[in-house]
VEXDREN-2710 file (C-alpha; in Angstrom, 1 decimal):
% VEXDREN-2710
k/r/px/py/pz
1/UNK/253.1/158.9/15.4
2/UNK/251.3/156.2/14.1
3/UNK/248.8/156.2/10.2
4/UNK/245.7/155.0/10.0
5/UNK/243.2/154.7/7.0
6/UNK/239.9/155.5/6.8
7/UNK/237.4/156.3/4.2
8/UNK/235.4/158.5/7.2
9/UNK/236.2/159.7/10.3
10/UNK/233.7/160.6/12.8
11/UNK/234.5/162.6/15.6
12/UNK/231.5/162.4/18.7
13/UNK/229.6/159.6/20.1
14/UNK/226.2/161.0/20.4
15/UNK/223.0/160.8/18.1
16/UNK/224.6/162.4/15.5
17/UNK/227.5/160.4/15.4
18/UNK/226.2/157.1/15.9
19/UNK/223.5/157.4/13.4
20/UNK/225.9/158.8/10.8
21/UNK/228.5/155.7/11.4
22/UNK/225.4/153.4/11.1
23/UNK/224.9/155.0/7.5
24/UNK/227.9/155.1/6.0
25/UNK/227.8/151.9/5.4
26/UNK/229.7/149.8/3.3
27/UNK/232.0/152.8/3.8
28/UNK/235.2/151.8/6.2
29/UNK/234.2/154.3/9.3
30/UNK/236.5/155.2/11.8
31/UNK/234.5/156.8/15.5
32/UNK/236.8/159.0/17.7
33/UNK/235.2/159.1/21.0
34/UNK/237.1/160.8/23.9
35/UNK/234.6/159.4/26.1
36/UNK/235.6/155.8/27.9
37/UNK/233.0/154.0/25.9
38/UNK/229.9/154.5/24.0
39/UNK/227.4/156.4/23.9
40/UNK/229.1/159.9/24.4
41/UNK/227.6/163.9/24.9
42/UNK/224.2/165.0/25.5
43/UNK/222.2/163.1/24.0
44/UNK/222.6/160.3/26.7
45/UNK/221.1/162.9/29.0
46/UNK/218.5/163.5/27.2
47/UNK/215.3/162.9/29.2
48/UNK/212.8/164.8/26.8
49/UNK/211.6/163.0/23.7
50/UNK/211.7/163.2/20.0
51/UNK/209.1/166.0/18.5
52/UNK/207.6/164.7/15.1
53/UNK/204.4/165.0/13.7
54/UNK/203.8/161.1/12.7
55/UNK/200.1/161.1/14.1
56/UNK/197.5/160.9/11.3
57/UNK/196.1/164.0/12.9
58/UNK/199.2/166.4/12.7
59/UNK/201.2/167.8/9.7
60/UNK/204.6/168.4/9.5
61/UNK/203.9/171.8/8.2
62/UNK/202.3/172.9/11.2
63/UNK/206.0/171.3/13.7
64/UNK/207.4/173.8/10.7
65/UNK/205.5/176.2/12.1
66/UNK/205.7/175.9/15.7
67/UNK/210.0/175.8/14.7
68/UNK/209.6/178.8/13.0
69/UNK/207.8/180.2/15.8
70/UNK/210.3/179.4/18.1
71/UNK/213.2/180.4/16.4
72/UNK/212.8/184.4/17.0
73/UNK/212.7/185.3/13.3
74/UNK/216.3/183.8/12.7
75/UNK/215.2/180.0/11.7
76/UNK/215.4/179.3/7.9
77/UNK/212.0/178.2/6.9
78/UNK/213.1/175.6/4.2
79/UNK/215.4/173.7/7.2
80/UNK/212.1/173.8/9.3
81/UNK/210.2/172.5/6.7
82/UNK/212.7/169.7/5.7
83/UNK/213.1/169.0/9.4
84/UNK/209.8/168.6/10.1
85/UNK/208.9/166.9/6.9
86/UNK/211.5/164.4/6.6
87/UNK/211.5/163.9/10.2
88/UNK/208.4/162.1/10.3
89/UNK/209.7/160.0/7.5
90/UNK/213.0/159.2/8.8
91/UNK/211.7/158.4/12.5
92/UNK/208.9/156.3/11.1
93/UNK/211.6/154.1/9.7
94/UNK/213.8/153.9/12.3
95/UNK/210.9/152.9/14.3
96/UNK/209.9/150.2/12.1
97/UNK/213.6/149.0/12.4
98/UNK/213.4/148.7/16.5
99/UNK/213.8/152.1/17.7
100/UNK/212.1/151.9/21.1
101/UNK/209.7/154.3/22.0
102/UNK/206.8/154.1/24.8
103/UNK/203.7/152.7/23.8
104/UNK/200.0/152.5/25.4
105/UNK/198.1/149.2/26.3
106/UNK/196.8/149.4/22.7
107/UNK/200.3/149.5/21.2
108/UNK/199.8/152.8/19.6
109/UNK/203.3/155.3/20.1
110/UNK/202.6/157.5/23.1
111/UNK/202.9/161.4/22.1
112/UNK/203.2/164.2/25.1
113/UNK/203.3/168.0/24.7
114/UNK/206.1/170.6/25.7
115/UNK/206.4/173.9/25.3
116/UNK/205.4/175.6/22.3
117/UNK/204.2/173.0/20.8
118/UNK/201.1/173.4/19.3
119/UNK/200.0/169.4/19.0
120/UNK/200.9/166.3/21.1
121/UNK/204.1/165.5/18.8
122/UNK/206.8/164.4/21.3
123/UNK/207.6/160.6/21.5
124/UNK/209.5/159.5/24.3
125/UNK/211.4/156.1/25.8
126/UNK/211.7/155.0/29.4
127/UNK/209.6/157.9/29.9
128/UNK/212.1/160.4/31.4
129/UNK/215.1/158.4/29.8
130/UNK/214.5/159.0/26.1
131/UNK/217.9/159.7/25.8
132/UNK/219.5/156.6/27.7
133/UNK/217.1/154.3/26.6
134/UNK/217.8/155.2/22.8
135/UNK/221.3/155.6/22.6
136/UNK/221.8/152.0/24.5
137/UNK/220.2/151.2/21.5
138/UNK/222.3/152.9/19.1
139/UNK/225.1/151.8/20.6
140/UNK/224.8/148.0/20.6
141/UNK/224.0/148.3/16.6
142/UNK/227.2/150.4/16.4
143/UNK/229.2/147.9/18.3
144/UNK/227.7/144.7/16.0
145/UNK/228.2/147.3/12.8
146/UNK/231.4/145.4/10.9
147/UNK/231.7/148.3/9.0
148/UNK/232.3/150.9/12.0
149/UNK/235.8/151.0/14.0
150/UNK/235.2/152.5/17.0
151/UNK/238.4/154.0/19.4
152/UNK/237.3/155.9/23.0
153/UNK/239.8/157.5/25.2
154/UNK/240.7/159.0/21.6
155/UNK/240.9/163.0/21.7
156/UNK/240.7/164.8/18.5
157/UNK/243.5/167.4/18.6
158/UNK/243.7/168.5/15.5
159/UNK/241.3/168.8/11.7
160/UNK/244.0/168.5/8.9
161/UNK/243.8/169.7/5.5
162/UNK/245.2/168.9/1.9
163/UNK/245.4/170.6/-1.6
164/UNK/241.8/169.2/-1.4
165/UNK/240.1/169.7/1.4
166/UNK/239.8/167.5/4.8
167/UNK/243.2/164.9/4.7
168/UNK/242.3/163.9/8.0
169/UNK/242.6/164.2/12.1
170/UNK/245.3/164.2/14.4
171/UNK/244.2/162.6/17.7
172/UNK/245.5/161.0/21.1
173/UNK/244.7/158.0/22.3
174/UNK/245.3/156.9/25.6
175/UNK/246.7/153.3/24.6
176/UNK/248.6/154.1/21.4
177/UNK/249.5/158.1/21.8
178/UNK/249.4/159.9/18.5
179/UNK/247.9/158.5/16.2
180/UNK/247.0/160.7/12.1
181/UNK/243.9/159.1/11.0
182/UNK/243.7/160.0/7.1
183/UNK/240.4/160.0/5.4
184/UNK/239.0/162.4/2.9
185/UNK/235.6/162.7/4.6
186/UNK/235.4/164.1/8.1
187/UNK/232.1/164.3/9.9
188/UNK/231.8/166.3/13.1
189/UNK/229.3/165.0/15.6
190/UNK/231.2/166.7/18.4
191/UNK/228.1/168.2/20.2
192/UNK/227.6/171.2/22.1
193/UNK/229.4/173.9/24.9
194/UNK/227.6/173.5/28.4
195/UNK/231.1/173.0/29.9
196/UNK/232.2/176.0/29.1
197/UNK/229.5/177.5/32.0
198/UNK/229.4/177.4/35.7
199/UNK/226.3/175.2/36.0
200/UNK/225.2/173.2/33.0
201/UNK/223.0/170.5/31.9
202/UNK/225.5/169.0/29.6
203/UNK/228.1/166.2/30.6
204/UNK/231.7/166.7/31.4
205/UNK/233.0/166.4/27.8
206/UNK/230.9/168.9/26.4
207/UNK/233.7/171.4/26.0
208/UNK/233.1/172.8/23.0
209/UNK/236.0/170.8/21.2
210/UNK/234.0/170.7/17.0
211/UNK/233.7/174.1/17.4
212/UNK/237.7/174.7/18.3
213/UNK/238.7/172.2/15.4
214/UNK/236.5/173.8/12.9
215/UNK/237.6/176.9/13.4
216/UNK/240.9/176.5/13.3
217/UNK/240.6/174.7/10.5
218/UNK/239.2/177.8/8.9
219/UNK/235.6/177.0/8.6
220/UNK/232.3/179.1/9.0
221/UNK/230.9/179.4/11.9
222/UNK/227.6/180.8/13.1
223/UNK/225.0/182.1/15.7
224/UNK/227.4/181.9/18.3
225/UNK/225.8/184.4/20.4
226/UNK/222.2/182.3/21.2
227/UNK/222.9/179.9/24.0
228/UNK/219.7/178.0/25.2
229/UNK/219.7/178.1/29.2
230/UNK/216.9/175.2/30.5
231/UNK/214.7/176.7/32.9
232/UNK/214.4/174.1/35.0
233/UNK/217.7/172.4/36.3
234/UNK/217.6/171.8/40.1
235/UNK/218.6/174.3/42.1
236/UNK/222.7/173.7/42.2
237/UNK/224.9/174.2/44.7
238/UNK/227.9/172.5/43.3
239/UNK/231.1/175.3/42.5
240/UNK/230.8/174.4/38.8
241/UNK/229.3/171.3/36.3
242/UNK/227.2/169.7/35.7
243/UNK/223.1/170.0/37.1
244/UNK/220.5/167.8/37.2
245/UNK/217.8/168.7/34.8
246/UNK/214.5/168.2/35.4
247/UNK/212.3/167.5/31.8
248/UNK/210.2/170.1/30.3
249/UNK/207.5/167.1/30.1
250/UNK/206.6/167.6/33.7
251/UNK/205.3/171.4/32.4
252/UNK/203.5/169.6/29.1
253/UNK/201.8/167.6/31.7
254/UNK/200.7/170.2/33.8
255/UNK/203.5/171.3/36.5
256/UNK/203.5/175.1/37.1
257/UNK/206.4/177.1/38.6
258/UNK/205.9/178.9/41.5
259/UNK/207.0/182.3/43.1
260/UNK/208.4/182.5/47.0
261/UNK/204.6/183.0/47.5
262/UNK/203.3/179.6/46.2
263/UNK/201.9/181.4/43.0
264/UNK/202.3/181.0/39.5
265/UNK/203.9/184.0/38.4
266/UNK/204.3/182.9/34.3
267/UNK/200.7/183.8/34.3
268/UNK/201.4/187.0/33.7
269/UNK/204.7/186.6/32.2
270/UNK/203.5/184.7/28.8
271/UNK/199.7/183.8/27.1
272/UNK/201.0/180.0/27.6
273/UNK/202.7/180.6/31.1
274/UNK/204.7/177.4/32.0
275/UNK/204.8/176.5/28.4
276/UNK/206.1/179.5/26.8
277/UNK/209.0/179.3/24.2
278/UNK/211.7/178.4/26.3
279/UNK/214.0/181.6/26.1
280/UNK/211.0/183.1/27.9
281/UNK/210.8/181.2/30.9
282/UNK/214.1/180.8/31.6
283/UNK/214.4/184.9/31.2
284/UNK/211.6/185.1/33.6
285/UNK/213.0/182.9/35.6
286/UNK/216.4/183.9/35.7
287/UNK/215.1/187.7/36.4
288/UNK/213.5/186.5/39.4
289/UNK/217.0/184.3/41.1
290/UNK/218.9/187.5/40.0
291/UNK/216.9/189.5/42.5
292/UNK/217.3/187.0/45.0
293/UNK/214.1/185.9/44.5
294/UNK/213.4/181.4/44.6
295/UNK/211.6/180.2/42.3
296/UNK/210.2/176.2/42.4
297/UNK/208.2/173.7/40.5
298/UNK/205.3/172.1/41.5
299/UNK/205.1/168.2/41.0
300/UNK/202.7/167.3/43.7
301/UNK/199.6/167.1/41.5
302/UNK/201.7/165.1/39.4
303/UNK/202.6/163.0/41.7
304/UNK/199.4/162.5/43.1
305/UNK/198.6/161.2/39.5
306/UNK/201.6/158.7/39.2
307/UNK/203.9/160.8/38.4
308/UNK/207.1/159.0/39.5
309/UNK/206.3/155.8/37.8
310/UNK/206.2/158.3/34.8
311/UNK/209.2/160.5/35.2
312/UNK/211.6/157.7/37.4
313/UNK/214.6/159.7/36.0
314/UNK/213.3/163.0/37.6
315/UNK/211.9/160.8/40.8
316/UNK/215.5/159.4/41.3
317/UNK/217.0/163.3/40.7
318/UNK/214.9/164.4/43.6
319/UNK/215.3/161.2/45.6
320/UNK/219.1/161.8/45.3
321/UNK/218.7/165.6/46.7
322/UNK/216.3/164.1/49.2
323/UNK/213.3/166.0/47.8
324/UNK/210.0/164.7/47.9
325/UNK/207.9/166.5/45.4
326/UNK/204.8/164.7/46.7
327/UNK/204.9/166.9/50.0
328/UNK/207.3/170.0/48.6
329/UNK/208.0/172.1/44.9
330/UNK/211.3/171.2/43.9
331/UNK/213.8/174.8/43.5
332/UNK/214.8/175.1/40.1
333/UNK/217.2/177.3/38.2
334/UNK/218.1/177.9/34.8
335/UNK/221.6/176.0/33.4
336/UNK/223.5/176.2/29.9
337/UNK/221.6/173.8/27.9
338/UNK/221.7/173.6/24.0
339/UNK/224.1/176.3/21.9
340/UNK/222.0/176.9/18.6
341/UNK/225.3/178.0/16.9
342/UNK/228.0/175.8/15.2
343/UNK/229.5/175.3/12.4
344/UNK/227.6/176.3/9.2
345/UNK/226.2/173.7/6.8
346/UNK/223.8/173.1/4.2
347/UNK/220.8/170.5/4.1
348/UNK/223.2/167.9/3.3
349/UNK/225.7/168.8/6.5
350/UNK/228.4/170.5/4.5
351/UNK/230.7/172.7/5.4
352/UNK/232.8/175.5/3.9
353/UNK/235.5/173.0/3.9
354/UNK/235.6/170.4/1.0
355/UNK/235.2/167.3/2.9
356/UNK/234.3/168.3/6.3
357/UNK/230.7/167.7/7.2
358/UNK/228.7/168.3/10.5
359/UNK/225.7/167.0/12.2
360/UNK/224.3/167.7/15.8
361/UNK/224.4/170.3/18.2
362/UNK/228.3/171.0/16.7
363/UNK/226.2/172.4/13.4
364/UNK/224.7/175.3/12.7
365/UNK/221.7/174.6/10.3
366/UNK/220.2/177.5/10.5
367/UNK/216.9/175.2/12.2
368/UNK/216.9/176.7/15.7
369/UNK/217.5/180.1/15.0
370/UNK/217.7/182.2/18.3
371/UNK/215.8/179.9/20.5
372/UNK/215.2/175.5/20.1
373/UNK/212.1/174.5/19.7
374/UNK/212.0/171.8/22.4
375/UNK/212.7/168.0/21.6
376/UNK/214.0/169.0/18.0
377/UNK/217.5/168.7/18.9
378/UNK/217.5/164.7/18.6
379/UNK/215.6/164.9/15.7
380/UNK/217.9/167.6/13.8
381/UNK/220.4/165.2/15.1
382/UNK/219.0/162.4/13.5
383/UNK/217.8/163.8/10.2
384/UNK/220.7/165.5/9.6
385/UNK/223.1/163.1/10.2
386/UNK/221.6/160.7/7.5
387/UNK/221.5/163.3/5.3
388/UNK/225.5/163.9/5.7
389/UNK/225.6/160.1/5.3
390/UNK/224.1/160.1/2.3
391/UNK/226.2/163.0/1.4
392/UNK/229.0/161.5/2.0
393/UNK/228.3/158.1/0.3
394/UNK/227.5/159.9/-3.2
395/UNK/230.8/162.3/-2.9
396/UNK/233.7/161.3/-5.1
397/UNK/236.5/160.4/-3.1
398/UNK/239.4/163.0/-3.2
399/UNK/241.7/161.9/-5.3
400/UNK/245.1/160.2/-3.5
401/UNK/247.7/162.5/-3.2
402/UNK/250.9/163.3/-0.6
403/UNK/249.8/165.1/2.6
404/UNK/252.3/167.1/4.7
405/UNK/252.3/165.2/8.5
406/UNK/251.0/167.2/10.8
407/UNK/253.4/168.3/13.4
408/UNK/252.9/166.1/16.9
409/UNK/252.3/168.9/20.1
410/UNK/255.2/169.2/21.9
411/UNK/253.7/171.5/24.7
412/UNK/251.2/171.6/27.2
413/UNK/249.2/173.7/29.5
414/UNK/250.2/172.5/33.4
415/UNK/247.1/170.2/34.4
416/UNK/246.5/172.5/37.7
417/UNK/246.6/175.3/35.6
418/UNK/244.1/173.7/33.1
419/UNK/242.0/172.8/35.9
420/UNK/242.0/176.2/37.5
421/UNK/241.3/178.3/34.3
422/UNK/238.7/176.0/33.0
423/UNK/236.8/177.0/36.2
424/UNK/237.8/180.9/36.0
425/UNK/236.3/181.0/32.2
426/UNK/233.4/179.5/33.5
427/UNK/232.7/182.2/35.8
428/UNK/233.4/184.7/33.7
429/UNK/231.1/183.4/30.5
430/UNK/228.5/182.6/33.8
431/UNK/228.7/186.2/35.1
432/UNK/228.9/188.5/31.4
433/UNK/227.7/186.0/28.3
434/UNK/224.7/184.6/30.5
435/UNK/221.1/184.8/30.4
436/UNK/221.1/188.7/30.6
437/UNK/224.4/190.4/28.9
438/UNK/225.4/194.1/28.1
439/UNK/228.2/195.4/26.4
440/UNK/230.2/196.4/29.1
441/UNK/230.2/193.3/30.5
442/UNK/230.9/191.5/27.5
443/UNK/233.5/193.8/26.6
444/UNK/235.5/192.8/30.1
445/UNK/234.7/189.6/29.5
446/UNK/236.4/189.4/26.5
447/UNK/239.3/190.9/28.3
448/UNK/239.7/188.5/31.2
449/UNK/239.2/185.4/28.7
450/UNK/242.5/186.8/26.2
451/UNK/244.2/187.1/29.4
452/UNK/243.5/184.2/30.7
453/UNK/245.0/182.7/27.3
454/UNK/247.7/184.9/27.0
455/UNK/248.5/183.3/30.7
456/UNK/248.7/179.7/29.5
457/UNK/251.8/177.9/30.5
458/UNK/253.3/175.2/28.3
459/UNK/255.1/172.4/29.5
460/UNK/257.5/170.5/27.5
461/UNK/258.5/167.0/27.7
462/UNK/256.1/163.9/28.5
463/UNK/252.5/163.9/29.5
464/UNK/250.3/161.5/29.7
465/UNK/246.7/161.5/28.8
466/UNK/244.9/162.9/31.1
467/UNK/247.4/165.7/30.8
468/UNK/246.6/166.0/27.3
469/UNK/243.4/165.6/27.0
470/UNK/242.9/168.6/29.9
471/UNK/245.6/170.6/28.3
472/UNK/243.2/170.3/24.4
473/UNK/240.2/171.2/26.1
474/UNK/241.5/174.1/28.0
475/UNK/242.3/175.4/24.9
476/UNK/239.4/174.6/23.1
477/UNK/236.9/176.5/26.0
478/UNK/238.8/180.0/25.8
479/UNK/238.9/179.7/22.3
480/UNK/234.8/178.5/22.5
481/UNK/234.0/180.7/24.7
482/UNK/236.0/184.1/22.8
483/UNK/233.9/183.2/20.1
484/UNK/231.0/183.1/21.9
485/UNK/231.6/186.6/23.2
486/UNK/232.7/188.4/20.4
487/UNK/229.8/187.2/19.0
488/UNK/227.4/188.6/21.5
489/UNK/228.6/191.8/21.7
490/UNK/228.8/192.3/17.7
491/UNK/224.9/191.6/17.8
492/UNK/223.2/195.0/19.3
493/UNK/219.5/193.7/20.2
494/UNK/218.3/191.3/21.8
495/UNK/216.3/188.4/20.1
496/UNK/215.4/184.5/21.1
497/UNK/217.9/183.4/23.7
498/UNK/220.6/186.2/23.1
499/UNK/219.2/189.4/26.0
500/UNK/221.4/192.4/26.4
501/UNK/220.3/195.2/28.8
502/UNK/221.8/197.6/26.9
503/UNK/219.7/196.5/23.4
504/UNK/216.5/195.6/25.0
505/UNK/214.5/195.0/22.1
506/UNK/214.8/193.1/18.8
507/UNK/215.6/195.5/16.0
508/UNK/214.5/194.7/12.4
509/UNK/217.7/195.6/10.5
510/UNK/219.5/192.7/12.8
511/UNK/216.9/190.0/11.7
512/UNK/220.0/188.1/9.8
513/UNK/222.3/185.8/10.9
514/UNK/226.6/186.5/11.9
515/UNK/229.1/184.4/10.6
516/UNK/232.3/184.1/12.2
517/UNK/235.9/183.0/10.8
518/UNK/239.7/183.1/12.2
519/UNK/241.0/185.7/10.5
520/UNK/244.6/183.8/11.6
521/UNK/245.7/182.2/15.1
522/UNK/247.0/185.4/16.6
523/UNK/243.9/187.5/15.1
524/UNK/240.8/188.2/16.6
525/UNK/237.7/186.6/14.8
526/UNK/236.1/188.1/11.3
527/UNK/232.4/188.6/12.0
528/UNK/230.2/189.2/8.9
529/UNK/227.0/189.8/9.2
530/UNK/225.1/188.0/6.4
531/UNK/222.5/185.7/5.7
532/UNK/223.4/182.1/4.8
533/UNK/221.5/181.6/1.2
534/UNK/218.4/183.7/1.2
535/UNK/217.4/187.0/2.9
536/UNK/215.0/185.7/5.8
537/UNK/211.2/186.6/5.0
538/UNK/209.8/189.2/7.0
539/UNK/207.6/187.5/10.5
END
């Protein structure tokens, strides 16, 4: 096992984590990636925008607002606030600094509307490729950063901790095996848990790894249960992984969703229809494929309009499934999207751990609530992330002290076993911790996932990376994925994007939030259910 020091180690390669190495400077930062290059996660995938109120016209009181809204009576109303308000601020800067963003003729930023939005907030680049276009960005000033070391093919096995708090990680990488990477800071920028469902939105490595490490490292975690599902991913019918998503812009700019008739059945569903908060639609819409009923979205006035040349990534989508959506609605279907919960931090991305710090979809800061507001999740990403940064930079170093090595893995699930029980806990979460739960399916589900852990094999001797790396994140998605249930069956309502059958309406004594904690590796997790600073006011 090799040593390597670092003053911070950030583990992810998305907007959280490549923002967050870019401030740190003059810190020396170290980026784990597992990914074969940069960028990493979701965010590349992104094809919505950015939602912040920088026109002279809005306020960031009223994006507050519309957060609030969203967020089911769960979201902390100071993290709104600060979102939106320093939001604005902190975009407006990187925008002066080169971000690029679409402009009109005129040069003035271009600003759409999604759903449940109540202004014309969202910036976009590349039009459907916010997220590609932006985190190429990001990227090259990471690479030309002399402050940021940056290792892919490197797979974060392990969080370790000292009398003081984070000592550092214990990863793999593919050229120089193990390798303990000390540093007193750790910032997770791990992203989310799409992977860990049958269809998805999210990319392969979204597997639910930062919330594994943190909770074995003993942190808080929190609002596991409320897993966005996107409402409108095309119509899969791959066995499991990732879908193609096609960008709630298209319903901003005046698609509508259609029944097996040709009519638009969220008419009658929600007072905004298509752009209702997005737990709704994709409830509604997920009601309707459960009964065996299709359900498509209707681009050809769209694309009547130019469409295409305004949404290529969604033209090349359909073009790839050889759909036209200038002659025919494209079938649509909801997918596992964005996981509100994480690991739990304060404004300044904190955790219960001295030393550890999260930013991104891996955190939980209390924002989102039960449901995402769309196109906050790379601002929260961004905002956040400079605010562990700053963190970070005005912490006091631990001070030096001897750190027990941590122990190198000598064992490791059989790769067609990995393989084969990654898919089987995919159905399962799919089938019981979906759009629509209920406690007996949750409780089975539980069930089948411990047995399906209790069933791992372990190889000794020599494996290579792939091995590894597939043997880690097998582990990390039961583990995820437990969580995830226990979770959702503690919480007896339903509320944002967490629907039982069984608890089919929100119930005021559960308007607070659950935190979760290993009681110990071979014990179930602690849920308590408990606010993070503040009671929640009353909606």
């Amino acid at each position: 096992m090799q040593m390597r020091q670092s003053d911070v180690i950030v583990i992810g390669s998305g907007m959280a984590g490549l923002v967050a190495a870019l401030s740190l400077a003059p810190m020396r930062v170290t980026l784990l990636t597992k990914t074969d290059g940069l960028p990493g996660g979701s965010s590349n995938w992104a094809q919505g925008g950015i939602a912040a109120a920088i026109d002279p016209a809005d306020d960031p009181a009223e994006h507050a607002a519309d957060t609030v809204a969203a967020g089911a009576g769960l979201t902390d109303p100071e993290m709104a606030s600060l979102l939106a308000s320093e939001g604005a601020r902190r975009l407006t800067r990187w925008i002066n600094r080169g971000l690029p963003f679409d402009r009109e003729t005129s040069g003035r930023l271009c600003l759409g509307r999604e759903a449940a939005h109540g202004a014309a907030r969202v910036l976009h680049a590349g039009g459907d490729a916010t997220g590609r276009t932006l985190m190429a960005d990001l990227s090259a000033r990471v690479d030309a950063a002399d402050h940021v070391t940056v290792q892919t093919r490197a797979f974060a096995w392990e969080l370790v901790t000292g009398r003081h708090g984070m000592a550092g990680v214990l990863a793999h990488h593919d050229t120089d095996g193990w390798v303990f990477h000390r540093a007193g800071f750790v910032l997770l920028a791990c992203g989310g848990i799409g992977q860990l469902y049958r269809h998805t939105t999210n990319p392969a490595e979204a597997t639910g790894d930062g919330l594994a490490l943190a909770a074995r490292a003993g942190a808080d975690l929190a609002d596991l249960e409320f897993v966005q599902f996107h409402p409108t991913a095309l119509a899969a019918h791959s066995r499991t992984g990732q879908v193609p998503l096609l960008t709630e812009a298209l319903r901003g700019a005046g698609a509508h969703l259609l029944d097996e008739h040709g009519d638009r059945f969220m008419l009658k569903a929600h007072p905004l229809a298509e752009l209702a908060p997005r737990d709704v639609v994709a409830k509604t819409i997920g009601a309707r494929i459960a009964a065996g009923l299709p359900v498509h979205i209707d681009l050809r006035a769209l694309w009547a309009d130019g469409g295409a040349a305004k949404f290529p990534t969604v033209a090349g989508i359909c073009a790839a499934a050889r759909l036209d959506p200038a002659e025919t609605p494209i079938p649509v279907a909801p997918a596992a999207h964005y996981h509100m919960g994480g690991v739990v931090t304060d404004a300044d991305g904190r955790t219960s751990i001295p030393g550890l710090f999260a930013a991104g979809e891996v955190a939980c800061t209390g924002v989102h609530g039960a449901n995402r507001l769309a196109s906050n999740s790379l601002l929260e990403a961004l905002v956040f992330a400079e605010r562990a940064a700053e963190a970070i930079l005005a912490t006091k170093p631990p001070p030096p002290g001897p750190v027990a090595l941590p122990d190198i893995p000598r064992h490791f699930v059989p790769p067609a076993q990995a393989a084969l029980v990654a898919v089987q806990a995919a159905d399962i979460m799919a089938e019981s911790v979906g759009l629509l739960r209920d406690g007996i399916g949750l409780s089975c589900a539980i069930a089948e996932l411990e047995a399906l852990e209790a069933g791992l094999e372990a190889d000794a001797g020599g494996a290579g990376p792939a091995h590894i790396r597939l043997s880690g994140e097998v582990r990390n998605r039961l583990l995820a994925s437990l969580l995830i249930t226990r979770s959702a069956l503690s919480r007896q309502e339903s509320r944002g994007a967490h629907q039982r059958s069984d608890w089919p309406d929100s119930r005021p004594e559960w308007r607070h939030r659950q935190r979760v904690t290993l009681s110990g590796p071979a014990q179930p997790p602690r849920i308590r259910v408990a606010p993070p600073r503040s009671p929640l006011p009353v909606m």
